[in-house]
C-alpha positions as CSV (number, residue, x, y, z in Angstrom):
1,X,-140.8,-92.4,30.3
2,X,-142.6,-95.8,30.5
3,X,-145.4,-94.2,33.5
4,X,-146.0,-91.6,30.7
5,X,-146.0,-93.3,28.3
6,X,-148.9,-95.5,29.7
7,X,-150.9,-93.0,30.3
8,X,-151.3,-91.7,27.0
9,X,-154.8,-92.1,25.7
10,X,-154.1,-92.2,21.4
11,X,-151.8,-94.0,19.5
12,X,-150.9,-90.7,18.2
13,X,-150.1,-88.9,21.3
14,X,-148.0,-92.5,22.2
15,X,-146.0,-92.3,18.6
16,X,-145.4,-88.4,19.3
17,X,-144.2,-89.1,22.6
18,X,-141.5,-91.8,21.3
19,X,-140.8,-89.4,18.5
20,X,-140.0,-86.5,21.1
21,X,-137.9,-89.1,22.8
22,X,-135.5,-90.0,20.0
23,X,-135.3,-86.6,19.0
24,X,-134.1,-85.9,22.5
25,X,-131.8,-88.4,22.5
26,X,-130.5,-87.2,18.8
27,X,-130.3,-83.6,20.2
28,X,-128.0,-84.9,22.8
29,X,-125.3,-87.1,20.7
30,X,-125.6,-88.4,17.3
31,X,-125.6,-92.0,18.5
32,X,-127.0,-94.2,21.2
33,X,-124.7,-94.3,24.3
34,X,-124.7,-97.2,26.7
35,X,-124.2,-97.2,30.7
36,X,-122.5,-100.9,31.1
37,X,-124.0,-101.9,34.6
38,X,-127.4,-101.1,33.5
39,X,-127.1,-102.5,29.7
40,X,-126.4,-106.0,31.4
């Protein structure tokens, strides 16, 4: 995400990109889920 993310050229394309993120991550489970060994 971060690669892509960085080679956005508009803050617009950059804020729809996070957008389509979140609502990825909302489309999976309605809250944020957390993968101990790599949350440290």
């Amino acid at each position: 995400f971060r690669h892509a993310m960085n080679q956005l050229p508009t803050i617009d394309t950059q804020l729809a990109a996070v957008d389509a993120f979140f609502f990825d991550l909302a489309a999976q489970n309605d809250r944020l889920y957390y993968i101990e060994e790599l949350a440290a």
